[in-house]
N, C-alpha and C positions, 0 to 999 in steps of 0.2 A: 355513481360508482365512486367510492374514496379512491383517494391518490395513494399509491405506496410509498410506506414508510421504509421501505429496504435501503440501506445506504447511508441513512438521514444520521446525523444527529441524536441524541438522546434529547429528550425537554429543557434539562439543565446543559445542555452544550455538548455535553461527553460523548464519548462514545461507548458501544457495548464491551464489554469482557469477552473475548471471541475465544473458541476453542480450535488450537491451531495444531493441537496433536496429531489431526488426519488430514492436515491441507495439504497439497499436491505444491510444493513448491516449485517455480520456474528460474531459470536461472538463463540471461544472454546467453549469447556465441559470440558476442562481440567486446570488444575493447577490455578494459582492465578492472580488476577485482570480482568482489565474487559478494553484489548484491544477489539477491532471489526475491522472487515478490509469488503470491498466491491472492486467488479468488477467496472471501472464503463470506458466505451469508450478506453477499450484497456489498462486499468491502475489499478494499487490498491491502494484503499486510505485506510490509515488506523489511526484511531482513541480513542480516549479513553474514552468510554461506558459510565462511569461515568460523564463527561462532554462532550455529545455528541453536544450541539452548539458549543466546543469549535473549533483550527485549527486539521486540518487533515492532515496528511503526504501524498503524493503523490507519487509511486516509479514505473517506468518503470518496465516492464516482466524481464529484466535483473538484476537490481536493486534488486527489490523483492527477487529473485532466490539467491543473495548472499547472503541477509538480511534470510531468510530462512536455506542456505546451515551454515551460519558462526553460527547461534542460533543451530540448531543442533550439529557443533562441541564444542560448547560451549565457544564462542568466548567472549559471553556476560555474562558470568554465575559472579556474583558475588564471590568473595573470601574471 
């Protein structure tokens, strides 16, 4: 059985050009601003609420998972 490619990388590094017209954005209940992130074909875009035409980030399942893990230990915390 091949391994799935959903999530991965493209060949050349990149990622895909996702269509984000119909994605179901989420958005906290907690704390301040007004990130929103969606599922969308195996990936998470996430974006900022406030200017929702504007660009969207894209991160792999792995990606995501650091960007997660490292905000939790407070990697990103202002000083």
């Amino acid at each position: 059985m091949a391994e799935s490619t959903i999530g991965q990388p493209l060949a050349n590094g990149k990622k895909p050009q996702l269509d984000l017209a119909n994605a179901e954005w989420l958005s906290s209940s907690q704390g301040r601003g007004d990130v929103q992130i969606a599922f969308v074909e195996g990936y998470i875009a996430m974006r900022d609420g406030r200017n929702p035409d504007g660009p969207a980030l894209i991160f792999t399942p792995a990606e995501w998972r650091a960007f997660v893990l490292g905000a939790r230990d407070g990697e990103f915390d202002l000083t």
